[in-house]
N, C-alpha and C positions, 0 to 999 in steps of 0.2 A: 504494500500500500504506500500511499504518497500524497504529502500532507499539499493542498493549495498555497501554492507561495503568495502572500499582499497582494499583488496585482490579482494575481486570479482570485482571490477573497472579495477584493474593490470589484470586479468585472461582477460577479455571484449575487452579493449584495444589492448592488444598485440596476438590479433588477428588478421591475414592478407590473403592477398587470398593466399600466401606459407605455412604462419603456423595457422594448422586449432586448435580448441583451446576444443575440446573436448575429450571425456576419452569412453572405450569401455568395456561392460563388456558382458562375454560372456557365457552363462551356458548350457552344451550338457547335453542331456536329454537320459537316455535307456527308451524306450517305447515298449520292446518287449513284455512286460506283459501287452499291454493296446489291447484295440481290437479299432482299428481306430481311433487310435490318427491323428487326421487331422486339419489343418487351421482351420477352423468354428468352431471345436470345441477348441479350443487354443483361439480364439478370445473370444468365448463366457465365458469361466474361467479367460482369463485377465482382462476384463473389469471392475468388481468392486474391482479386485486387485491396478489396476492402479488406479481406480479412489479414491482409498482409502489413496494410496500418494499425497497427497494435492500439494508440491513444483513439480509433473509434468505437474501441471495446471497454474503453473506460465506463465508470458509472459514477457516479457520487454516494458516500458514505458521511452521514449525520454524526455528529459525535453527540454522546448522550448529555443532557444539559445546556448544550454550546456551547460547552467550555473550549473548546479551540475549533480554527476552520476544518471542511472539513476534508475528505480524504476520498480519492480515487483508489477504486480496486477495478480489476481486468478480469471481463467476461469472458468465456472460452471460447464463445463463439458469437455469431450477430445476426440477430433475427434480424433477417432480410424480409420476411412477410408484413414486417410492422414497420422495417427504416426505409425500403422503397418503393414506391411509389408510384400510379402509371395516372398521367393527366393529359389535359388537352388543351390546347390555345382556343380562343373564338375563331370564326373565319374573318380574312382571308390569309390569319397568321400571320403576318407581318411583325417588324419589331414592334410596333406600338400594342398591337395584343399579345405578343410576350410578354411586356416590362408590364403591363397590366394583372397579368398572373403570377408575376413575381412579387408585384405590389403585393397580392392577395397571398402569397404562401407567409411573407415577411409578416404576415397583421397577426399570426399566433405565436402561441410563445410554446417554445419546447418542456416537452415533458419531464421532469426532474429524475422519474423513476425509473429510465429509462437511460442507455446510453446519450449524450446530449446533439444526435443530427437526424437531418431525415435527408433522404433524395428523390427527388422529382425527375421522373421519366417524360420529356414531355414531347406529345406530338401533334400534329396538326398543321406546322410551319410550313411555309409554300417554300417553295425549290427546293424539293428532297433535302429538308432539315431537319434535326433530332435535336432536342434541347436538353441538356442533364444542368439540374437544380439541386446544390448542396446547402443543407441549410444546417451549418453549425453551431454552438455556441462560442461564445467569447474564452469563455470560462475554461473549453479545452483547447482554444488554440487561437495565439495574435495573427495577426496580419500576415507576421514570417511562417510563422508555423505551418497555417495552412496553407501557402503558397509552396513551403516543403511538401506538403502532404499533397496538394494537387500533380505536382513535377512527379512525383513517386506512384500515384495510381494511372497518371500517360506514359507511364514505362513499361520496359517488358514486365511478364508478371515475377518473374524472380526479383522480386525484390527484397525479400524476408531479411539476406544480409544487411541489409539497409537499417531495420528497422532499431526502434533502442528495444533494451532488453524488458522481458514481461514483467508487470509489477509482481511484487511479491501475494501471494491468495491466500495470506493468514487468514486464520478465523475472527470474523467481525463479533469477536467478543465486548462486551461492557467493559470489562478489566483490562483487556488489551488497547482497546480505545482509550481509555482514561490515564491508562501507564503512557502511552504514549503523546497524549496532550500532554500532560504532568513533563516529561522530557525534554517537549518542543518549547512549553512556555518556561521553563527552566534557561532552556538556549536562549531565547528572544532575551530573558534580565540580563544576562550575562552578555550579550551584545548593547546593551542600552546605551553605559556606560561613554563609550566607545562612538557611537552612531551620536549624540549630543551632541558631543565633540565635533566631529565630524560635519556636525549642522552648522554649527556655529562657527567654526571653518572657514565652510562653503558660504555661507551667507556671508558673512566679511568679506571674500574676494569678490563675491560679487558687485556688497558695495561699492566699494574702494575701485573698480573696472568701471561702475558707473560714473561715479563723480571724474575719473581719467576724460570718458569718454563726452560729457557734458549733456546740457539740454537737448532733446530730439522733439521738439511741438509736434514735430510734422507725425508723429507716431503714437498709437495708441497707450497708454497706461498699461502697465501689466494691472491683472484682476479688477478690469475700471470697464467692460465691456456694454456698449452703447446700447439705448434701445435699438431692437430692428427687428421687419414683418416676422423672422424666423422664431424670433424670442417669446414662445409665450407656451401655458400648459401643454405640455405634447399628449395626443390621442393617444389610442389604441391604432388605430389608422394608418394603412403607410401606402405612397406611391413611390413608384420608380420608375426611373427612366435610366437609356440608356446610348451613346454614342460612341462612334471610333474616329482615331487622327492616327496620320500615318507617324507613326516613331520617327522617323528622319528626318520630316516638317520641325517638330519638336528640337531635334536636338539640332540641325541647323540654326531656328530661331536659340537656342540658349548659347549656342558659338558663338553666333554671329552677333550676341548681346554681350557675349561677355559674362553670363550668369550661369548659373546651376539650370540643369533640368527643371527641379523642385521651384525655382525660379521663376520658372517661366507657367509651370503650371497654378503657383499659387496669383502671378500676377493677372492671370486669364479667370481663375476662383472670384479678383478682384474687382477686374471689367464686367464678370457678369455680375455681379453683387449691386456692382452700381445699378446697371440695368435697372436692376429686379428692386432697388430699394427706391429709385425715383418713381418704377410704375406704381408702386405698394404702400411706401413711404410717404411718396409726396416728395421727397429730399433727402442727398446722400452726405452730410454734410460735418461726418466726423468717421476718423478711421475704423474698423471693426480688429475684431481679435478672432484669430483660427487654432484652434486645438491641433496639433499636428502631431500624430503622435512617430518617437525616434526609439527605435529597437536597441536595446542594450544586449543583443544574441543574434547576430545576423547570420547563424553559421547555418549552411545549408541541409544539415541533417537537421536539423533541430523542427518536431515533429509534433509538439506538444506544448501547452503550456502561455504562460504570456510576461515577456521580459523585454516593458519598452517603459516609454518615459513618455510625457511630454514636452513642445515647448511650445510657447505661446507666438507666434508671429503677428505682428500688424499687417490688416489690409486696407491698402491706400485707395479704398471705395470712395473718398471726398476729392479724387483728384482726376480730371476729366484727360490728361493726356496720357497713353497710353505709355511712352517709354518716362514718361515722369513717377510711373506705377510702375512700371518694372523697375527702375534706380530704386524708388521705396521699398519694394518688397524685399531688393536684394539685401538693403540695408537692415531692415529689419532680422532677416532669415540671420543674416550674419550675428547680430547681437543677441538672437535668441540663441541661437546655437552656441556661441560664445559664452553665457550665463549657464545654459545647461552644463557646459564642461568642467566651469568655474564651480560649481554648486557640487558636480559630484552627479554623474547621470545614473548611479545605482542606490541613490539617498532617497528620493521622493519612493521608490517600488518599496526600501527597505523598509521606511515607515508605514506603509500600507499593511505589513505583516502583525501592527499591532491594534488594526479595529476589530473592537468587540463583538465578535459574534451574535451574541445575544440581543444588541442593541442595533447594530450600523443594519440589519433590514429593514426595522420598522423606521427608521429616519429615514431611508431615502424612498420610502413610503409614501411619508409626510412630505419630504421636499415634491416628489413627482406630481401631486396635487398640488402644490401650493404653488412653488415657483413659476412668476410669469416673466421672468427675465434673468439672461446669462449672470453667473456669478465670476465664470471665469475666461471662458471665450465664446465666441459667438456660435461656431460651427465648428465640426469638426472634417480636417481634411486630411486624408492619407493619400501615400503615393509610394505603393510598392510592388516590385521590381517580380512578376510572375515568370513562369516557364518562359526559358530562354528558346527551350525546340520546342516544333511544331509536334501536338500530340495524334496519337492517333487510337481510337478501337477497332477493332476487328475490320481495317480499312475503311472507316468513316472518319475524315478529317479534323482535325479541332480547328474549325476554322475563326471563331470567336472567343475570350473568356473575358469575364467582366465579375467584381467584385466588390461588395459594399459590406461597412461597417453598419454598429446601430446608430439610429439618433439618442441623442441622452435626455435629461430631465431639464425642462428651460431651453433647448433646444430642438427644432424641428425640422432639422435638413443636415444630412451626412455626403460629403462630396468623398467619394474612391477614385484614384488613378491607378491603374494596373498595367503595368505593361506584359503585353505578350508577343514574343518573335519583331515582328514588323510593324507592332501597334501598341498605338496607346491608348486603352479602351476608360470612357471615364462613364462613370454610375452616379445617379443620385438617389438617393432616398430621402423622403419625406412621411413626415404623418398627414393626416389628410385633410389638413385644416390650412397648413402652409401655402402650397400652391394649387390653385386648380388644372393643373397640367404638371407635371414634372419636365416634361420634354423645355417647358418655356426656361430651366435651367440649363441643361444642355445646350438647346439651342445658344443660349446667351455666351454660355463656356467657347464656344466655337466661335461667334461670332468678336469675342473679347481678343482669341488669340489671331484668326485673323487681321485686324484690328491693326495688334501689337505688329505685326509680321508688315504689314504698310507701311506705318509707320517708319519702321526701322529699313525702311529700303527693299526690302523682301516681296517678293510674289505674294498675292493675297491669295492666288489662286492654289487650294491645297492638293495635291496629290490623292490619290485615288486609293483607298482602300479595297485591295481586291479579297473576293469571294467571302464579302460579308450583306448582312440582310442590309436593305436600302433604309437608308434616315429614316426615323420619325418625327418630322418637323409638332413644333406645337400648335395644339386647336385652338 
């Protein structure tokens, strides 16, 4: 067994029946070259794929009382009758009636009793396409994780060496569970000490890197996050959209600026935010804050679990010229990332290992109803780096993969960048009070980087995204 390290306790917790605390990933298949590509035979090729990733046999184990988080133990095997799945798109299948029933698989929340994912078989799609929907929690695996664990089931099936080794299948005794909390919170005193220090550190250099560096007006506050249309009680509700950009658009525009990847994606985040807060807002007229989250475990076996950090970046949503928002972003990215390292990027996870069990559910309970505005960023946006080769099952292509985080409490829109092979596929989610379209995000997102890519001397005209489903502009 294996106790949830703070991160995965915070991911577990701040779960509520509003904000569902799981991640989706989603990979469209061309099967026209197959001759009856069908469910039975999908099941019968996942089956030792799945069962070859060890952490989706995990389960959760309660410890008695709540005296500490709690603990994964490894099922022998994985009902496949109860975790997959066979659905269907509306007609005429397009992406917009994909990301629609992807909206609809996102709106429940996984069952605790239960290994924590399901998968979705889905068919319907016009031009001989197959869609497989993974819908994991947080709880078993960050951003990296499952991006590991995707690269591992589009491999040949011998992958077992791969895998990490099986939890231990002690007996889920009272006495053994409580020896064992008794042990774990014995280690956490004995780290205390030690981690204070270490706080106190890290927050001095950061001041002191502050006052170096001086005033920045032009940039958000840390923990000062503005009102905006996104910020307010999140539903049960979720939409999603989704689009692609060609990867070499991308990183020409971030050469050619001079910036990071991460740069350019959060500056186009920024352009459409504008958009979206002038139509919704009325007025975009002070910077926003993005949750970004930064992996402190990038290693590519790493198949489990969740070992990232935050940093807070400013988005220069009050500034109508495009490469004036790119210089902003870069700036900002650079000082978050600079604080993060000064601070100590294993400090904020390790403190997470000492919220009370017993307590920190029913507060973020409380916060998920109450709160009508961010406490600490506005939105949250990831950008991670998916399967480098192109996958394939039983000769049906992966011609698409797309990936979303949850929305959290006080926020109502989750921006994912995933890259895969030759694209960089970006996903929105929303509750369903946010927008009445999802696509009008997207859309915006594209029209942001083109925009940028003008500006800056660049073709506006983007490259072509081959053998994937056609746009879904918004209604």
């Amino acid at each position: 067994m294996k106790r949830l390290n703070g991160v995965d306790a915070l991911v577990l917790y701040s779960e509520t029946p509003e904000v569902h605390m799981h991640t989706l990933k989603i990979g469209i298949l061309d099967v026209s070259g197959v001759d009856d590509f069908n469910f039975e035979m999908f099941r019968r090729v996942a089956y030792p794929r799945l069962m070859a990733l060890s952490p989706l046999r995990y389960q959760l184990v309660d410890i008695p009382l709540k005296l500490h988080h709690p603990m994964w133990v490894e099922n022998g095997h994985i009902d496949l009758d109860y975790h997959l799945r066979r659905t269907r798109v509306a007609a005429p299948g397009g992406r917009r009636e994909l990301d629609e029933l992807i909206g609809e698989i996102a709106s429940t929340p996984l069952d605790r009793s239960r290994p924590l994912w399901e998968m979705y078989f889905v068919e319907g799609l016009a031009d001989n396409r197959i869609a497989i929907v993974h819908k994991v929690h947080h709880v078993l695996a960050d951003g990296v994780a499952s991006a590991n664990q995707m690269a591992k089931a589009l491999e040949s099936q011998d992958v077992a060496h791969a895998m990490p080794p099986r939890l231990d299948g002690m007996p889920r005794t009272t006495a053994r569970l409580l020896a064992a909390a008794g042990r774990d919170h014995a280690g956490l005193i004995r780290k205390l000490p030690r981690l204070m220090s270490e706080t106190a550190a890290g927050v001095s250099r950061v001041r002191r890197r502050s006052k170096e560096r001086g005033a920045h007006p032009e940039l958000a506050r840390n923990f000062a996050p503005p009102p905006c249309f996104i910020n307010h009680v999140v539903t049960p509700g979720r939409r999603f959209a989704t689009a692609p950009l060609a990867l070499f658009d991308v990183k020409e525009t971030s050469k050619h600026l001079g910036v990071t990847l991460n740069d350019v994606v959060l500056a186009s985040v920024a352009g459409a935010l504008r958009r979206l807060q002038l139509r919704y807002d009325g007025c975009a007229d002070a910077p926003l804050l993005a949750g970004v989250p930064v992996s402190t475990n990038p290693s590519r076996e790493r198949l489990a679990g969740n070992e990232f950090s935050y940093i807070t970046p400013s988005l220069p949503v009050h500034v109508d010229d495009p490469l004036e928002r790119v210089r902003l972003t870069a700036l900002s990215s650079g000082i978050a990332k600079e604080n993060h390292q000064l601070l100590g990027p294993a400090l904020l996870p390790a403190w997470m290992s000492y919220l009370p069990p017993a307590m920190a559910p029913a507060i973020f309970r409380r916060q998920a109803r109450r709160v009508e505005s961010a406490s600490v960023f506005n939105l949250t946006v990831s950008n991670v780096a998916g399967p480098r080769d192109r996958g394939a099952i039983e000769g049906g292509m992966v011609t698409e993969i797309y990936s979303v985080g949850p929305v959290v409490a006080g926020s109502g829109m989750n921006i994912t960048v995933w890259s895969y092979v030759d694209q960089l596929a970006i996903s929105v989610l929303t509750d369903d009070v946010t927008l009445a379209d999802p696509h009008e995000a997207t859309d915006a997102m594209i029209d942001a980087f083109v925009e940028m890519r003008r500006a800056s001397g660049l073709s506006g005209e983007l490259t072509a995204v081959g053998a994937v489903l056609p746009l879904a502009a918004a209604s």
